[in-house]
Each structure stands twice: as structure tokens, then as C-alpha cells.
C-alpha atoms as an extended CHARMM CRD file, in Angstrom:
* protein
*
        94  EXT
         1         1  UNK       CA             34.5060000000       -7.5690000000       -7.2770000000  PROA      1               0.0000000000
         2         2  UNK       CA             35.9570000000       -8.1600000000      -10.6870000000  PROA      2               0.0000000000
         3         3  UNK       CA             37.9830000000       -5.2010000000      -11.9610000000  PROA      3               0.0000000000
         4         4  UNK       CA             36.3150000000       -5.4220000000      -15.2200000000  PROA      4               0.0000000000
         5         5  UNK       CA             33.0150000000       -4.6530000000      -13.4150000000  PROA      5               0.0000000000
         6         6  UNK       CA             34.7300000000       -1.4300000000      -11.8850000000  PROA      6               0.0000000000
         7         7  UNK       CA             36.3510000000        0.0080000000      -14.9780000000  PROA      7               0.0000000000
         8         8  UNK       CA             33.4390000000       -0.7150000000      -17.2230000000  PROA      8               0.0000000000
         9         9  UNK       CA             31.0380000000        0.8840000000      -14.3260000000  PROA      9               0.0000000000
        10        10  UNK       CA             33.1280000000        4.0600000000      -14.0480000000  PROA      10              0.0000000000
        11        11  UNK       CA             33.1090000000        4.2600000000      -17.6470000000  PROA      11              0.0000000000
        12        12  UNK       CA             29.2600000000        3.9400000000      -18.1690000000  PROA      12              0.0000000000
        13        13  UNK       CA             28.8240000000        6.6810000000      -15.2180000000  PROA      13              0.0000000000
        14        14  UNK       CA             31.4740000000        8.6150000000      -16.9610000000  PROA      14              0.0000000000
        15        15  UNK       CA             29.7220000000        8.1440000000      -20.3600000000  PROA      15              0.0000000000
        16        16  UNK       CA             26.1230000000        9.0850000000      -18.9480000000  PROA      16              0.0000000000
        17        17  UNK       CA             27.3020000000       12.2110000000      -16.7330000000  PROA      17              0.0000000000
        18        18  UNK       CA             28.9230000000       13.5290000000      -19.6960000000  PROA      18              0.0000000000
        19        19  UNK       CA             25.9360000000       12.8580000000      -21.9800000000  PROA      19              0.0000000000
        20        20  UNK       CA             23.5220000000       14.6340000000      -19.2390000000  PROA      20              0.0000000000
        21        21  UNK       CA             25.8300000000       17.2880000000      -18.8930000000  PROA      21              0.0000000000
        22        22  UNK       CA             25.6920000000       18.2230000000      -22.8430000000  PROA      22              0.0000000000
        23        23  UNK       CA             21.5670000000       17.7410000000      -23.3100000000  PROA      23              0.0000000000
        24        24  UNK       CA             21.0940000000       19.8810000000      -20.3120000000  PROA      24              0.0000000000
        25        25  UNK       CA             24.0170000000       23.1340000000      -21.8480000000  PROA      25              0.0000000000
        26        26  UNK       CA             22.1530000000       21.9690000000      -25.3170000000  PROA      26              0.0000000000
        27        27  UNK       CA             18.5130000000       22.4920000000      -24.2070000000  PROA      27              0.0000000000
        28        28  UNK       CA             19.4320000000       25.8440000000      -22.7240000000  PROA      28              0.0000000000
        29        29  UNK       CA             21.1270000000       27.2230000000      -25.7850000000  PROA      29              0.0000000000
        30        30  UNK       CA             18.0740000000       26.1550000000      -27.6920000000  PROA      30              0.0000000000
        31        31  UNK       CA             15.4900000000       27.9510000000      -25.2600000000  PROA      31              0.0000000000
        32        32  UNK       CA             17.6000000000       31.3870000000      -25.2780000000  PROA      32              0.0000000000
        33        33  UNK       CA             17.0300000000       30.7730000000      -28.9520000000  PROA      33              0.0000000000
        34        34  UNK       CA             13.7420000000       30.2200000000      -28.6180000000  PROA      34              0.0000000000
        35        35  UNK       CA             14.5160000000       26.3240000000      -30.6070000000  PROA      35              0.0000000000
        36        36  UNK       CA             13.0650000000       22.9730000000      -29.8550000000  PROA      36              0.0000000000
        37        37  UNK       CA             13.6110000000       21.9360000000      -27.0920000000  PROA      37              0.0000000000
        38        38  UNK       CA             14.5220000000       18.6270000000      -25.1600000000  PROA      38              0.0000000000
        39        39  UNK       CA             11.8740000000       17.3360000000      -23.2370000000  PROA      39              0.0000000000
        40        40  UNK       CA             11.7890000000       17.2250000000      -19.6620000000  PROA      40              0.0000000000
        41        41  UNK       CA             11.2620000000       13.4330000000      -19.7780000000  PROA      41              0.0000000000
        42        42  UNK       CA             14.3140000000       13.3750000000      -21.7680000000  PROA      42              0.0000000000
        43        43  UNK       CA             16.4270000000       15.0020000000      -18.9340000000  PROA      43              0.0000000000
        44        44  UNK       CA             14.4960000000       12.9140000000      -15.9270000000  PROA      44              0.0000000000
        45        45  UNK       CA             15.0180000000        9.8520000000      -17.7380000000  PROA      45              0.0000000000
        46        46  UNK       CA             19.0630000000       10.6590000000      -17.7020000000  PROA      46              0.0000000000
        47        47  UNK       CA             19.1950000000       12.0430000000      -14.4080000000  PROA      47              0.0000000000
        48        48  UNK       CA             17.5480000000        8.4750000000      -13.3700000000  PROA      48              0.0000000000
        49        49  UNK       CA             19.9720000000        6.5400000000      -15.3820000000  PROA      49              0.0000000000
        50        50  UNK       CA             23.2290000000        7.8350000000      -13.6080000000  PROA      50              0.0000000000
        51        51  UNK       CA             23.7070000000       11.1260000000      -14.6570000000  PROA      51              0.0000000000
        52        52  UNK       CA             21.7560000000       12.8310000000      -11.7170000000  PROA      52              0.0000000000
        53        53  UNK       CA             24.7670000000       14.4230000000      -10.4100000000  PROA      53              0.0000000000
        54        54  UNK       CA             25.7580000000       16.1270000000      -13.1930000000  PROA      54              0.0000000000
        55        55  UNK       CA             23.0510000000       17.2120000000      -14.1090000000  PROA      55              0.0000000000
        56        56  UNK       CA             22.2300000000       18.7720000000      -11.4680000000  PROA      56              0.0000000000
        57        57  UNK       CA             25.8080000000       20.5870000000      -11.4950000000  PROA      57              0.0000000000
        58        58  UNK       CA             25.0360000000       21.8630000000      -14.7170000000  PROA      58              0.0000000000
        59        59  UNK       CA             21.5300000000       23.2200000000      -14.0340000000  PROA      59              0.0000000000
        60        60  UNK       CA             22.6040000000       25.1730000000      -10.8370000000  PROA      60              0.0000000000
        61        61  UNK       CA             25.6140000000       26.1540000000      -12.6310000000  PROA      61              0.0000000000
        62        62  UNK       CA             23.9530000000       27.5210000000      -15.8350000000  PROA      62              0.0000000000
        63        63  UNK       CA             20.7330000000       28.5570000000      -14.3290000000  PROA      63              0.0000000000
        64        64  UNK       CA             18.5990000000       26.4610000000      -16.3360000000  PROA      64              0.0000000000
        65        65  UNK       CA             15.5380000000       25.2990000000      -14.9690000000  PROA      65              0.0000000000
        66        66  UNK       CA             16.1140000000       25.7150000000      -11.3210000000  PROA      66              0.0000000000
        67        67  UNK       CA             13.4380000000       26.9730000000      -10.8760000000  PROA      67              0.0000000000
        68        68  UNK       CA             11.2800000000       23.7730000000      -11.3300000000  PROA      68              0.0000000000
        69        69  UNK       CA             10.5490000000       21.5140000000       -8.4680000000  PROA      69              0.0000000000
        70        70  UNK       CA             10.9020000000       18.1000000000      -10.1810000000  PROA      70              0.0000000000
        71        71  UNK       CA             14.5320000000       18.8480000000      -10.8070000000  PROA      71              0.0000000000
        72        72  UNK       CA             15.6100000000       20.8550000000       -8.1520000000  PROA      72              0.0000000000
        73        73  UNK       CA             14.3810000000       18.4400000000       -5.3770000000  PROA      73              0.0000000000
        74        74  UNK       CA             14.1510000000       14.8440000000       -8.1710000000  PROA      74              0.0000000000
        75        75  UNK       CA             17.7350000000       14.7430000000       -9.1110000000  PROA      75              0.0000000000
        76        76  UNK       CA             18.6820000000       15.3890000000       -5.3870000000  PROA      76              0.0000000000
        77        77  UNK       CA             16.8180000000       12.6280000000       -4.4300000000  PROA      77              0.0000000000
        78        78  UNK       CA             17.8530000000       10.5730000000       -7.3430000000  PROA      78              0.0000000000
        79        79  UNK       CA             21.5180000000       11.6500000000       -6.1610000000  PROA      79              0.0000000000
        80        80  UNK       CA             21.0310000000       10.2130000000       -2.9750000000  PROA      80              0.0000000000
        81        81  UNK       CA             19.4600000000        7.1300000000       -3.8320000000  PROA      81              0.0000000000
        82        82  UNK       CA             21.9900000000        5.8940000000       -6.7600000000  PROA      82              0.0000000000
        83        83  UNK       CA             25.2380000000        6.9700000000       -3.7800000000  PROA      83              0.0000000000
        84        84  UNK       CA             23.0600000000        4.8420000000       -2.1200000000  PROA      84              0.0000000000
        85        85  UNK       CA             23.1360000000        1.7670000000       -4.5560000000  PROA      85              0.0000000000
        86        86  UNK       CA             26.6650000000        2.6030000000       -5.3780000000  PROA      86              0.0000000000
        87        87  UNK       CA             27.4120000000        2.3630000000       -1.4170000000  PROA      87              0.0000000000
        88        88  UNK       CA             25.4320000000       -1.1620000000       -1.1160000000  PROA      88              0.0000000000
        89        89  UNK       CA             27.1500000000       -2.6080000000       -4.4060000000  PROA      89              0.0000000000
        90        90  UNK       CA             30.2900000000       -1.8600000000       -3.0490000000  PROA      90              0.0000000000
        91        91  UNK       CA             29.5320000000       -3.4050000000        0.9880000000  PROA      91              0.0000000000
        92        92  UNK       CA             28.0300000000       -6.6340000000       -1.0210000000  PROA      92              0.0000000000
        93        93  UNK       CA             30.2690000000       -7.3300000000       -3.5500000000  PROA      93              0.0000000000
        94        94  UNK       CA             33.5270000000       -6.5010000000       -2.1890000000  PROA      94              0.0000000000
């Protein structure tokens, strides 16, 4: 695989993980505020995108929304399924 791949790879899931990580800390400062809010598209659509992990870190970490099914058993299985891709990219183009 072409190294260029790899580094620009770990930076996206660097880039996205970090992103996720900030919405999700950002959204719970603004609901102890009682503030807008980001929308839980918003932080689906991220956790699908790469930053699953993190966010998911973040949430069990802060306490913020773990108590709602679509994250606390979505970005699980979104975690398992992009390990998943990441494992199969790595068997077929290595």
C-alpha cells in the first residue's frame, strides 16, 4: 500500500476523532446550559464517518447521552464494523 495512503488515512481518522470528540464535550456544555444544541444526526453522521470510537470514549467518559440506545449500542456497532473495514483494507492492499 502506498505510504501516502497510510499517512493521509491516519490523518483523516485523526482529524475526524478529534472533531467528534469536541461536538460531543460542545453539545454537553450547551445542554447543562440549557443552549442549542447539536443534533443527534449531527453526532451519528460523525460517529459513521470515522469518529465512532471517540465518540463513544467521550460520551461514556462525560456522561452525555448514555443513556440513549442509538448511541450506546450504534457507535459500538459502527466501531466494529469500520475495525472491520480497516482490517480488510489492510489484508487486501498490503
Amino acid at each position: 500500500m502506498n505510504k501516502d495512503i497510510i499517512y493521509a488515512a491516519v490523518i483523516y481518522f485523526v482529524l475526524i476523532s478529534a472533531a467528534s470528540a469536541a461536538v460531543t464535550v460542545i453539545d454537553k456544555r450547551r445542554a447543562e446550559n440549557h443552549d442549542w444544541r447539536t443534533p443527534e444526526k449531527t453526532l451519528l453522521i460523525l460517529g459513521l464517518l470515522g469518529g465512532a470510537l471517540s465518540e463513544y470514549i467521550v460520551m461514556k467518559k462525560i456522561r452525555h447521552k448514555t443513556l440513549h440506545k442509538k448511541f450506546m449500542i450504534g457507535l459500538p456497532v459502527m466501531i466494529v464494523l469500520q475495525t472491520a473495514l480497516i482490517i480488510f483494507c489492510i489484508v487486501k492492499f498490503t
